[in-house]
N, CA, C and O atoms as a CHARMM CRD file, in Angstrom:
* protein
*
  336
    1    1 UNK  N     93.54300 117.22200  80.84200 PROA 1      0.00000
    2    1 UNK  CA    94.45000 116.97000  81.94000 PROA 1      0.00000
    3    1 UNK  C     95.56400 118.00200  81.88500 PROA 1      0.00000
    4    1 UNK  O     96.25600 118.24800  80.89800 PROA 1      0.00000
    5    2 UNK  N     95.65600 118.68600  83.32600 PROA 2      0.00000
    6    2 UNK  CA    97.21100 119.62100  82.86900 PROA 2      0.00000
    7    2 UNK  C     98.18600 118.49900  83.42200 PROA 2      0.00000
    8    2 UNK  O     98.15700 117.45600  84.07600 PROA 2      0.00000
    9    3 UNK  N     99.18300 119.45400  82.68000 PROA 3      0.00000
   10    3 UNK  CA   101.03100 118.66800  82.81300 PROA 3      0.00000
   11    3 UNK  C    101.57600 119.90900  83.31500 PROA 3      0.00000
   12    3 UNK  O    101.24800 121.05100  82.99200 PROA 3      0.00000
   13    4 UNK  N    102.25900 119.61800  83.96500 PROA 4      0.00000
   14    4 UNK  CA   103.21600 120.86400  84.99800 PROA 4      0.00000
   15    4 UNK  C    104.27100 120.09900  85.36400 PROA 4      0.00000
   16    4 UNK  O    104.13100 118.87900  85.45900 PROA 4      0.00000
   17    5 UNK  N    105.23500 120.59200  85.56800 PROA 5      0.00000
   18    5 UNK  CA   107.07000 120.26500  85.95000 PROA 5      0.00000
   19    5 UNK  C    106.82800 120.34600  87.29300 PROA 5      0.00000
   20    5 UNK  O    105.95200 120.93600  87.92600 PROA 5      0.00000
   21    6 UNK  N    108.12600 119.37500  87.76300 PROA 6      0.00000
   22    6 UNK  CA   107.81700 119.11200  89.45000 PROA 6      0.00000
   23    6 UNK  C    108.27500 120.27800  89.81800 PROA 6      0.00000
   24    6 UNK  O    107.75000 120.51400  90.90600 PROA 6      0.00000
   25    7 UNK  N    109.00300 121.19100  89.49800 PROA 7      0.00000
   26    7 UNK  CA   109.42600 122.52900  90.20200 PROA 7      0.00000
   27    7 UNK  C    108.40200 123.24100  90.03300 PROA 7      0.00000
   28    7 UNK  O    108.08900 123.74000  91.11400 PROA 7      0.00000
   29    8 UNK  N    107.65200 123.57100  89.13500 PROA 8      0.00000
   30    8 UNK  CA   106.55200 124.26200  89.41800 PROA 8      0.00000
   31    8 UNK  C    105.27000 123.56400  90.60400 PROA 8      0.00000
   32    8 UNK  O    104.60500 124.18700  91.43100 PROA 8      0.00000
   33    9 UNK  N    105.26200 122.26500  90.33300 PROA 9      0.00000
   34    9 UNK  CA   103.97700 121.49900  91.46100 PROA 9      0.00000
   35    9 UNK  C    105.18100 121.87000  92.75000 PROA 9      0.00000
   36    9 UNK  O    104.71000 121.60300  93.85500 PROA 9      0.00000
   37   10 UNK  N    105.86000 122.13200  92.77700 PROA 10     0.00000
   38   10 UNK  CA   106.27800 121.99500  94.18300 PROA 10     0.00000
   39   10 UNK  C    106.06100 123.69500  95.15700 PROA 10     0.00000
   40   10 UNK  O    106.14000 124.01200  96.34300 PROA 10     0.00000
   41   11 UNK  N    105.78000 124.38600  93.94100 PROA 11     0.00000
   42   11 UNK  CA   105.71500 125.39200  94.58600 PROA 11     0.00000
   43   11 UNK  C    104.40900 126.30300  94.52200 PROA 11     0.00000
   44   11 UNK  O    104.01100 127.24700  95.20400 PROA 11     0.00000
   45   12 UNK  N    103.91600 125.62700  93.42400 PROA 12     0.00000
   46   12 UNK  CA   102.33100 125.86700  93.60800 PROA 12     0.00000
   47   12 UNK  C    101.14200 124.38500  94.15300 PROA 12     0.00000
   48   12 UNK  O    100.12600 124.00900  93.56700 PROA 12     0.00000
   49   13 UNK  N    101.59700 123.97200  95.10000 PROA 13     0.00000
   50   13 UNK  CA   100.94800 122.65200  95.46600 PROA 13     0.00000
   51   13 UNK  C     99.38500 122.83500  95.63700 PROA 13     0.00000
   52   13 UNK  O     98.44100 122.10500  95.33600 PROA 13     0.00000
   53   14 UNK  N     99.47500 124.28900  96.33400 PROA 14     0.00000
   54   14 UNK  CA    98.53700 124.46000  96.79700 PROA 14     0.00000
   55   14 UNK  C     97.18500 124.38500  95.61500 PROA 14     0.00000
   56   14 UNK  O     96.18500 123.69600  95.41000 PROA 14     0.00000
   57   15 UNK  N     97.78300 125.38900  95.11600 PROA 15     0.00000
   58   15 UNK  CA    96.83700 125.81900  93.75500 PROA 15     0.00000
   59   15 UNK  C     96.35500 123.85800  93.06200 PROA 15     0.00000
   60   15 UNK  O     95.22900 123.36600  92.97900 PROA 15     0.00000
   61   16 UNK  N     97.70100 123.22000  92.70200 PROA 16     0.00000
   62   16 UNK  CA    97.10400 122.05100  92.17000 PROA 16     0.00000
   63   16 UNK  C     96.61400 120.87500  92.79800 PROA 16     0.00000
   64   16 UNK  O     96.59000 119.71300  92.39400 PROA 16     0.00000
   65   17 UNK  N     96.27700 121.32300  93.72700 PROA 17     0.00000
   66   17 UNK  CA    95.53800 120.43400  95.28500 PROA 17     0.00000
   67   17 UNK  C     93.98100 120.69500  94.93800 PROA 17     0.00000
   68   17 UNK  O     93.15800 119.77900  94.95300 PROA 17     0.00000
   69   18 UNK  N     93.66500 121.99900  94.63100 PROA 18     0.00000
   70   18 UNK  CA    92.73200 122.71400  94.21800 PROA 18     0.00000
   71   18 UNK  C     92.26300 122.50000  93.23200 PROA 18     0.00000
   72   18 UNK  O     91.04100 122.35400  93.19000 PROA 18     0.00000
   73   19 UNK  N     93.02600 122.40200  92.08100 PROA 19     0.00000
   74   19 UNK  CA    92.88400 121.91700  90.49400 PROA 19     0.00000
   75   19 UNK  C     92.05900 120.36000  90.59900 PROA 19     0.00000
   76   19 UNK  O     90.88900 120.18100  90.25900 PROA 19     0.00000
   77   20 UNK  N     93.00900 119.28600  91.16700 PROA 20     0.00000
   78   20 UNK  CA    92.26800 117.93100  90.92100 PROA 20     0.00000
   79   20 UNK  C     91.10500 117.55100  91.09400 PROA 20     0.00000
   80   20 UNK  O     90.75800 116.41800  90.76400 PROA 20     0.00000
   81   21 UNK  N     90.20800 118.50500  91.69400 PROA 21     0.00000
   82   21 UNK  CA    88.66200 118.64100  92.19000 PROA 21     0.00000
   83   21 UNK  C     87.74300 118.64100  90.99900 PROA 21     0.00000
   84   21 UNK  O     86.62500 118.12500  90.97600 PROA 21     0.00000
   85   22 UNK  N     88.46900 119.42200  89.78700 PROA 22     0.00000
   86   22 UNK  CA    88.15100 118.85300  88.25600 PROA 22     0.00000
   87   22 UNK  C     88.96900 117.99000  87.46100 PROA 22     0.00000
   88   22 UNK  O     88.32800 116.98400  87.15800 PROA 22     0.00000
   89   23 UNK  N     90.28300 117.98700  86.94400 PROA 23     0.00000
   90   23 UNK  CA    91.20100 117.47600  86.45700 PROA 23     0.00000
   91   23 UNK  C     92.31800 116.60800  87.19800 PROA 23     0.00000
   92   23 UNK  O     92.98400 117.05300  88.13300 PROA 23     0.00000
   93   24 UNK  N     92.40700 115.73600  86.84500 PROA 24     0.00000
   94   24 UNK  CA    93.79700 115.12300  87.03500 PROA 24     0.00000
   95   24 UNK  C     95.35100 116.41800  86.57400 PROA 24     0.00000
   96   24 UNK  O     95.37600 117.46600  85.92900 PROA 24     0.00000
   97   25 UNK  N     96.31800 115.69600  87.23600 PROA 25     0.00000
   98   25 UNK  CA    97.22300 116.66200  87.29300 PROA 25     0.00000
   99   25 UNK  C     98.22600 116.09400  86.96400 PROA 25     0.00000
  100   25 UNK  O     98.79800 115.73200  87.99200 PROA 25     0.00000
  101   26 UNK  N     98.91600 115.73300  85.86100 PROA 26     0.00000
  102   26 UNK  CA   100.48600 114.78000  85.34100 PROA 26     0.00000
  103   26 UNK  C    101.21300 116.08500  85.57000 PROA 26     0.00000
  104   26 UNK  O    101.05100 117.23600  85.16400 PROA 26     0.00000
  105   27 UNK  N    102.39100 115.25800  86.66800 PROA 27     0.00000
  106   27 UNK  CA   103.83400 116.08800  87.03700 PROA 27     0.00000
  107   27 UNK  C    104.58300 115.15800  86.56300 PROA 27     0.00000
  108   27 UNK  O    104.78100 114.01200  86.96700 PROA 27     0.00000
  109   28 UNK  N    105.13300 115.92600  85.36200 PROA 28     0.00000
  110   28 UNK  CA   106.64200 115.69000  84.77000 PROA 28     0.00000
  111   28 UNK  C    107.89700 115.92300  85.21700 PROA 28     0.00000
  112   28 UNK  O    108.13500 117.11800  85.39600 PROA 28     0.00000
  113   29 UNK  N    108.81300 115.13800  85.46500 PROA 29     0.00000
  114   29 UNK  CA   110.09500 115.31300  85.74800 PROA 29     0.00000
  115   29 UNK  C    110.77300 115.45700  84.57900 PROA 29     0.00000
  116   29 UNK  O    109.99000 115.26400  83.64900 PROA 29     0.00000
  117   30 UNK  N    112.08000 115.75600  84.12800 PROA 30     0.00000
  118   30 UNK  CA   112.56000 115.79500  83.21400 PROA 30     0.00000
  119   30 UNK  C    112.00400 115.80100  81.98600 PROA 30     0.00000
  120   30 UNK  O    112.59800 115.68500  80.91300 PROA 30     0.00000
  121   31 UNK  N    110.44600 115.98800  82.23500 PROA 31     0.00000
  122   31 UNK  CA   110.05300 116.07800  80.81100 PROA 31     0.00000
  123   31 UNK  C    109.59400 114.91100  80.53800 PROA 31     0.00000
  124   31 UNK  O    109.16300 114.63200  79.41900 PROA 31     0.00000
  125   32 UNK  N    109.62000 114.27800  81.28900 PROA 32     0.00000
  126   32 UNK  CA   109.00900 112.70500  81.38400 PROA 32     0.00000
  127   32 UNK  C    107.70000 113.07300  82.38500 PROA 32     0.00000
  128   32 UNK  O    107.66000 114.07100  83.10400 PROA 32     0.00000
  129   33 UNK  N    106.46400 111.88800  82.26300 PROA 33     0.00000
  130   33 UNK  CA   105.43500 112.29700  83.00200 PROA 33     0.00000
  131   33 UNK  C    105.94900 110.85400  84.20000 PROA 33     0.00000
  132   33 UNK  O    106.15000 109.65500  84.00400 PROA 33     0.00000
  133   34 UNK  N    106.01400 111.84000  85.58200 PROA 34     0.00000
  134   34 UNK  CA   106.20100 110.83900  86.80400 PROA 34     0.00000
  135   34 UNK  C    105.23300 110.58800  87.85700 PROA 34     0.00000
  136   34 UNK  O    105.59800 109.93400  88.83300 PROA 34     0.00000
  137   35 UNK  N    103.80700 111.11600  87.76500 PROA 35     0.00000
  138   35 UNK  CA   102.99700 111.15700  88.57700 PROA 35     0.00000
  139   35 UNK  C    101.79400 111.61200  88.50400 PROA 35     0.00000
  140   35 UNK  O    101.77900 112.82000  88.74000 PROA 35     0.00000
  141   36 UNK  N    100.76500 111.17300  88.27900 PROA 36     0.00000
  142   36 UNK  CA    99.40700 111.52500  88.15000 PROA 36     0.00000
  143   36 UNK  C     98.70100 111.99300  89.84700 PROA 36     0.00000
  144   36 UNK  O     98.36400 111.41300  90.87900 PROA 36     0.00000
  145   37 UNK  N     98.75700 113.38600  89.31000 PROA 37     0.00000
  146   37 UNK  CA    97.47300 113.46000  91.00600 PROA 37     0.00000
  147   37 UNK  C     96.05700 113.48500  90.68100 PROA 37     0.00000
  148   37 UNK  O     95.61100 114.01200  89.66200 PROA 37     0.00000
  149   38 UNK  N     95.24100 112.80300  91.72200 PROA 38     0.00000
  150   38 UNK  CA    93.66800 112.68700  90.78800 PROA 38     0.00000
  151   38 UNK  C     92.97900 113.49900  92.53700 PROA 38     0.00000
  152   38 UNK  O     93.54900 113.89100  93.55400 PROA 38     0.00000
  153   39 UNK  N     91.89200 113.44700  92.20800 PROA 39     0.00000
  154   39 UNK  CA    90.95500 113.57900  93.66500 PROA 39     0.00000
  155   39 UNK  C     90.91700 112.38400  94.41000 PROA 39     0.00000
  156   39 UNK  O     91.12000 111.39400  93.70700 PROA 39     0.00000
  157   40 UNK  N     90.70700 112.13600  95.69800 PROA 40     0.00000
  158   40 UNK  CA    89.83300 111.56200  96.37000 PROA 40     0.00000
  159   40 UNK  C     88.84700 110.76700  95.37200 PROA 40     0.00000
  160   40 UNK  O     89.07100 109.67400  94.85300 PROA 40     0.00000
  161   41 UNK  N     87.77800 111.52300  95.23800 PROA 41     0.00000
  162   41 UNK  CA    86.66900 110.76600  94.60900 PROA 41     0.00000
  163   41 UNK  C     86.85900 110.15300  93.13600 PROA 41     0.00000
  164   41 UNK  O     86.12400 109.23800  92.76400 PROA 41     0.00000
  165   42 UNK  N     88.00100 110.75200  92.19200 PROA 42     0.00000
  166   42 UNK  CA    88.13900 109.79000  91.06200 PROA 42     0.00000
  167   42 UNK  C     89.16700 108.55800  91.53300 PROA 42     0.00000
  168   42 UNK  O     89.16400 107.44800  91.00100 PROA 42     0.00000
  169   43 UNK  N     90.12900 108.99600  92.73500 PROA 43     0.00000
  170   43 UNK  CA    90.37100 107.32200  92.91600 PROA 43     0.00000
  171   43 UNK  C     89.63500 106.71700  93.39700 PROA 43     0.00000
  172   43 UNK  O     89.53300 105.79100  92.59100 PROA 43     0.00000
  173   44 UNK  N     88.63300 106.40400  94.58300 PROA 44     0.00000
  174   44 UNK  CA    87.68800 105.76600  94.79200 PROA 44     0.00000
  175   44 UNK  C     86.86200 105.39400  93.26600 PROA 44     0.00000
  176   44 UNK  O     86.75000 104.16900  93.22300 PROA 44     0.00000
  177   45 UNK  N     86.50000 105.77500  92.52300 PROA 45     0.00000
  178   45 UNK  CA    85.80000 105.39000  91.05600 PROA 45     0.00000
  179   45 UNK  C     87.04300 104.35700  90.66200 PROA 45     0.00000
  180   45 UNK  O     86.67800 103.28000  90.19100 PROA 45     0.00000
  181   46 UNK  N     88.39900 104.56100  90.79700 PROA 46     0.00000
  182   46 UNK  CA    88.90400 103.71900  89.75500 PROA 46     0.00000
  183   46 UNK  C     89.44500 102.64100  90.64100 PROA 46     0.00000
  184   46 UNK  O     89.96300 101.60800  90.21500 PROA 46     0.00000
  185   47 UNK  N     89.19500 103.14100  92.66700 PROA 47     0.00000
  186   47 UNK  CA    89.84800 101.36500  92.79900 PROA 47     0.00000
  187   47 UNK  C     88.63200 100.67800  93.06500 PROA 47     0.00000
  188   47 UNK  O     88.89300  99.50600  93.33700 PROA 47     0.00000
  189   48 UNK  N     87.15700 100.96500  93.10700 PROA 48     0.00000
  190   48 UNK  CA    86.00300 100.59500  92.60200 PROA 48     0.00000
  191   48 UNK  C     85.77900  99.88400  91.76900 PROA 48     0.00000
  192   48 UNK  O     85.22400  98.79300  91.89200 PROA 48     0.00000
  193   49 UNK  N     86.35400 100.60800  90.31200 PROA 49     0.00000
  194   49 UNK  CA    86.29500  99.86600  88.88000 PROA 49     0.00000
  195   49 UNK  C     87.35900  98.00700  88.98100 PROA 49     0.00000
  196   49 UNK  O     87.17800  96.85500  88.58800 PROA 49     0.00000
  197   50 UNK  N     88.31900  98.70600  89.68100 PROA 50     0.00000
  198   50 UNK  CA    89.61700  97.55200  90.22600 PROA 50     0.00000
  199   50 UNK  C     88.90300  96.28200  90.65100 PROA 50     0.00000
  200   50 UNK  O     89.02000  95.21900  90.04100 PROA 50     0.00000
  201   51 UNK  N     87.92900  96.50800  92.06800 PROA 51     0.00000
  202   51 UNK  CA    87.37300  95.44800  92.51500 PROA 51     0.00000
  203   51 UNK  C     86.59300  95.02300  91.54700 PROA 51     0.00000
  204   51 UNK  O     87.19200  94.13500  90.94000 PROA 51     0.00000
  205   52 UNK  N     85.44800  95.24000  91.06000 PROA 52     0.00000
  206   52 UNK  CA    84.90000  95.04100  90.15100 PROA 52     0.00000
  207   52 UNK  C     85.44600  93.98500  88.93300 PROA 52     0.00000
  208   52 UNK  O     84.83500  92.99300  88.53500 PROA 52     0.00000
  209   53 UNK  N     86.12800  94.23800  88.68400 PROA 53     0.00000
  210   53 UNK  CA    87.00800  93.52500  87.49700 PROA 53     0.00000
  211   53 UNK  C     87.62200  92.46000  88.20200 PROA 53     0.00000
  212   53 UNK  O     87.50000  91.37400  87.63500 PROA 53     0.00000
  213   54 UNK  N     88.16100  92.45100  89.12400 PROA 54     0.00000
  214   54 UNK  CA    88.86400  91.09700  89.86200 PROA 54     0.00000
  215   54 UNK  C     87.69400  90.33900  90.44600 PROA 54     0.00000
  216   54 UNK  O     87.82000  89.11800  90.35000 PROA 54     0.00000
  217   55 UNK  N     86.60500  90.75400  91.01800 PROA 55     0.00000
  218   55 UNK  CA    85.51300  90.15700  91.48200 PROA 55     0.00000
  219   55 UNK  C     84.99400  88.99800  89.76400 PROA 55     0.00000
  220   55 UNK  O     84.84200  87.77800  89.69700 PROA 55     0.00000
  221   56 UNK  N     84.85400  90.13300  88.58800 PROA 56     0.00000
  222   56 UNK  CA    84.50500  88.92800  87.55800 PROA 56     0.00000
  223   56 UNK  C     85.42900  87.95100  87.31900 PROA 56     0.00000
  224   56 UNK  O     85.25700  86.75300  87.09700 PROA 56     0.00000
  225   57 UNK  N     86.23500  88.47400  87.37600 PROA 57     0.00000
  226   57 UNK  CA    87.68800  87.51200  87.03800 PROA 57     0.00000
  227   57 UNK  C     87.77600  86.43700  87.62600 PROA 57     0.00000
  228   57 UNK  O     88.23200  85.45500  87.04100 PROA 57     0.00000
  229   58 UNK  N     87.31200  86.37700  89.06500 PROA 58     0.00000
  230   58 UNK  CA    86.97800  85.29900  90.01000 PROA 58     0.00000
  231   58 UNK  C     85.83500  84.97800  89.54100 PROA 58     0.00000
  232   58 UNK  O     85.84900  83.80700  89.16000 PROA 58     0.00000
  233   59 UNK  N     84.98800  85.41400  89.41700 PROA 59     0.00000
  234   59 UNK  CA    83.17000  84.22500  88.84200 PROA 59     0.00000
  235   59 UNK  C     83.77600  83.83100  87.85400 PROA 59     0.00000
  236   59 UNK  O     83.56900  82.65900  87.53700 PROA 59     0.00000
  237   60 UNK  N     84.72200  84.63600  87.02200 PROA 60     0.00000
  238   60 UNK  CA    84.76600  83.37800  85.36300 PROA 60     0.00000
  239   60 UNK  C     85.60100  82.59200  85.60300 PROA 60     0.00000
  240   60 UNK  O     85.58000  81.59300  84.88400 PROA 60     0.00000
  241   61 UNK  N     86.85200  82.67200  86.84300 PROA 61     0.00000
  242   61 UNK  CA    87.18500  80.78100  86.87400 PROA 61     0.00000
  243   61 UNK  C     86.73700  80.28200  87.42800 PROA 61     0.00000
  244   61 UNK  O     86.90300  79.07800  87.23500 PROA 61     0.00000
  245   62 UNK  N     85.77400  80.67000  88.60800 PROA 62     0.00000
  246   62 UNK  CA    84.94500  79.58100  89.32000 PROA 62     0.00000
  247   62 UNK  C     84.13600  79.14100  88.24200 PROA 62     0.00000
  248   62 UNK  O     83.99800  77.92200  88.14100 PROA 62     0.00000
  249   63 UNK  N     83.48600  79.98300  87.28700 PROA 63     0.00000
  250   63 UNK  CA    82.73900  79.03200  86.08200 PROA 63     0.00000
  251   63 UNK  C     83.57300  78.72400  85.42600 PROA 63     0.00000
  252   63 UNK  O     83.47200  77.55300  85.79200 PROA 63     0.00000
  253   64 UNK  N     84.73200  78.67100  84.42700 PROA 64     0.00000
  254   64 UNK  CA    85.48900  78.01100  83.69500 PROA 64     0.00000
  255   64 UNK  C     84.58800  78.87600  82.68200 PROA 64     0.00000
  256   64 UNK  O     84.19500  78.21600  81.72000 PROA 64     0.00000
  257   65 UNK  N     84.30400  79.81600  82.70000 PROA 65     0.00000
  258   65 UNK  CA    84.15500  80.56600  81.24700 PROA 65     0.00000
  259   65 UNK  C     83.66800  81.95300  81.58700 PROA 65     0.00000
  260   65 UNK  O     83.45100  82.34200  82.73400 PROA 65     0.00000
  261   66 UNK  N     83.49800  82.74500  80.36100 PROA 66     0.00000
  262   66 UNK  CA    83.11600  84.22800  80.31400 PROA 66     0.00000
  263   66 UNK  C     81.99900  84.50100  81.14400 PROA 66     0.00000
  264   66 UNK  O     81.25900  83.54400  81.37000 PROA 66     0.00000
  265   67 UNK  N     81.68000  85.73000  81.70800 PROA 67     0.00000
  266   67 UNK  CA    80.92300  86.09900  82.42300 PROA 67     0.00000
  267   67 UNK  C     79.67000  86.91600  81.38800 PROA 67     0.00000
  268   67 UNK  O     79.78000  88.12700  81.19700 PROA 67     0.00000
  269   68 UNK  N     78.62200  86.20900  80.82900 PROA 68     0.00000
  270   68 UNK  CA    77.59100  86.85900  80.09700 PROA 68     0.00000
  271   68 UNK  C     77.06700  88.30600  80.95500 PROA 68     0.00000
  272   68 UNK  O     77.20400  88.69100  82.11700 PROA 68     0.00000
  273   69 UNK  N     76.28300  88.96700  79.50700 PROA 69     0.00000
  274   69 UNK  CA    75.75900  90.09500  80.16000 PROA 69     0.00000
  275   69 UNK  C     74.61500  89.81100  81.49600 PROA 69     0.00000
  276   69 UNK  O     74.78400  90.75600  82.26700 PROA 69     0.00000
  277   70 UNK  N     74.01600  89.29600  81.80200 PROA 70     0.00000
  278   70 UNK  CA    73.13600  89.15800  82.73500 PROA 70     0.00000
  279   70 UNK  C     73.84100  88.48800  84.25700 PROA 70     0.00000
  280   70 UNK  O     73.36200  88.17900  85.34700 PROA 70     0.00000
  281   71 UNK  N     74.75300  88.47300  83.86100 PROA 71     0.00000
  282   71 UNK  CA    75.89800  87.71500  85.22100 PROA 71     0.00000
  283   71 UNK  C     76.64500  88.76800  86.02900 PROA 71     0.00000
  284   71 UNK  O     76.84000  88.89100  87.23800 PROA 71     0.00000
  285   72 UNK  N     77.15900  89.80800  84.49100 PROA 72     0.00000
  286   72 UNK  CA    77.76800  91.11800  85.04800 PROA 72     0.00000
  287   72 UNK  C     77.15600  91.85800  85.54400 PROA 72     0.00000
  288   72 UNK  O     77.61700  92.50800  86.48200 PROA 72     0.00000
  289   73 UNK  N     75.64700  92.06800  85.01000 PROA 73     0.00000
  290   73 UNK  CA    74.57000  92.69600  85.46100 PROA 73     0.00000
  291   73 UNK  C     74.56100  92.51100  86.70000 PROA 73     0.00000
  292   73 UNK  O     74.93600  93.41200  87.44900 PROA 73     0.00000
  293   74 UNK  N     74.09400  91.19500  87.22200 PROA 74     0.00000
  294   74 UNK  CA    73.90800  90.76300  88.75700 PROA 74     0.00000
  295   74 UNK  C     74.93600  90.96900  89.57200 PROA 74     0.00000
  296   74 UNK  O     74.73300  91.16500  90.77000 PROA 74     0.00000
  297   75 UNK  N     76.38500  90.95400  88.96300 PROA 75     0.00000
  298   75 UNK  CA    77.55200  91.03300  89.93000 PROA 75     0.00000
  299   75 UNK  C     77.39300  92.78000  90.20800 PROA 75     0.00000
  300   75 UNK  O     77.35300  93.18600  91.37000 PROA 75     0.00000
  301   76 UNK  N     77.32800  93.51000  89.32500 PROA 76     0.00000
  302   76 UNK  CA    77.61800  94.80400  90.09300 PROA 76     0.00000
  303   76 UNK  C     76.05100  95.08700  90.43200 PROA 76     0.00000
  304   76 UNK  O     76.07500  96.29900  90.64300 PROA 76     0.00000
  305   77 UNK  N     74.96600  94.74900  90.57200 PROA 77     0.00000
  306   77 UNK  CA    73.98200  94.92700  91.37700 PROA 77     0.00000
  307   77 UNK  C     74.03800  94.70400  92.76400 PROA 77     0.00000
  308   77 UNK  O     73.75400  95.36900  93.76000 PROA 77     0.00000
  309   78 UNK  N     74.62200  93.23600  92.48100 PROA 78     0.00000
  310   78 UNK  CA    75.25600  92.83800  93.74000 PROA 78     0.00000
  311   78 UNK  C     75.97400  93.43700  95.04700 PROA 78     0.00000
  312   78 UNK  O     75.90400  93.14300  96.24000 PROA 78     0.00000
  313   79 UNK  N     76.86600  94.63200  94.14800 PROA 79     0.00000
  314   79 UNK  CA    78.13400  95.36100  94.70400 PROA 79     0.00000
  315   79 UNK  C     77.47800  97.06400  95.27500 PROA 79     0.00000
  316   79 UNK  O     78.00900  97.86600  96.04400 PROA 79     0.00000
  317   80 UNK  N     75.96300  97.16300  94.42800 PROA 80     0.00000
  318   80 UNK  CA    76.36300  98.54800  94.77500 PROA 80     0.00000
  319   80 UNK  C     74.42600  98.88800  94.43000 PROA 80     0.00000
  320   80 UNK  O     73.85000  99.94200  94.16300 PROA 80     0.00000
  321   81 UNK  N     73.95400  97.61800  94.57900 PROA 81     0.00000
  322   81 UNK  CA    72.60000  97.64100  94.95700 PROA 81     0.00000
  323   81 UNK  C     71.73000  98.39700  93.53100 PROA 81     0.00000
  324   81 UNK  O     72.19300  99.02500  92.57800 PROA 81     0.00000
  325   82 UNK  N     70.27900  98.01600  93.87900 PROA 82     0.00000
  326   82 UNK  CA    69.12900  98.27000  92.68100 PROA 82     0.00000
  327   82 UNK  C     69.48000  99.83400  92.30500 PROA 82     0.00000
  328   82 UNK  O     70.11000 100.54300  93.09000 PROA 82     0.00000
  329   83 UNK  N     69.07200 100.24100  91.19400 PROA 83     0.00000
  330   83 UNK  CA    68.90300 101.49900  90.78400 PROA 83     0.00000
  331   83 UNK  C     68.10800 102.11100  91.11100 PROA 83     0.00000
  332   83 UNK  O     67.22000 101.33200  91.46000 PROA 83     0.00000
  333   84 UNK  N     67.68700 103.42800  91.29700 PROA 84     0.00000
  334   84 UNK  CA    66.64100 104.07900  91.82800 PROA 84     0.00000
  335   84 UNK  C     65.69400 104.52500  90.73500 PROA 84     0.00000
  336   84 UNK  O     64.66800 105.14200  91.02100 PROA 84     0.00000
């Protein structure tokens, strides 16, 4: 992952617009990290992963317990269909 200072992302935006297509991009303010830029397609993967996890979270209190492997199995089959 690169780290770059907001004065520099501000003036090379372009370039790290370009960058996130492989890497995530942490802009530090003061030397503190204040902002992660990712792609398009790795946020879709992680608010994907999001539903996913709240979807089990809901089957295990509608069951009143853990969601076994063959449950999780079916839930994201469910979500994103058979394998090829």
């Amino acid at each position: 992952m690169r780290h770059v200072n907001s004065s520099d992302f501000k003036t090379h935006l372009g370039e790290y617009l370009e960058l996130v297509a492989d890497e995530p991009v942490t802009v530090n303010k003061l030397g503190q990290p204040a902002a992660v830029l990712l792609s398009v397609t790795e946020y879709a993967y992680l608010r994907g992963l999001d539903e996913l996890f709240r979807a089990a979270r809901e089957a295990e209190a509608a069951t009143g317990r853990p969601l076994g492997h063959d449950e999780v199995t079916a839930l994201l089959l469910g979500r994103f269909g058979q394998p090829e």
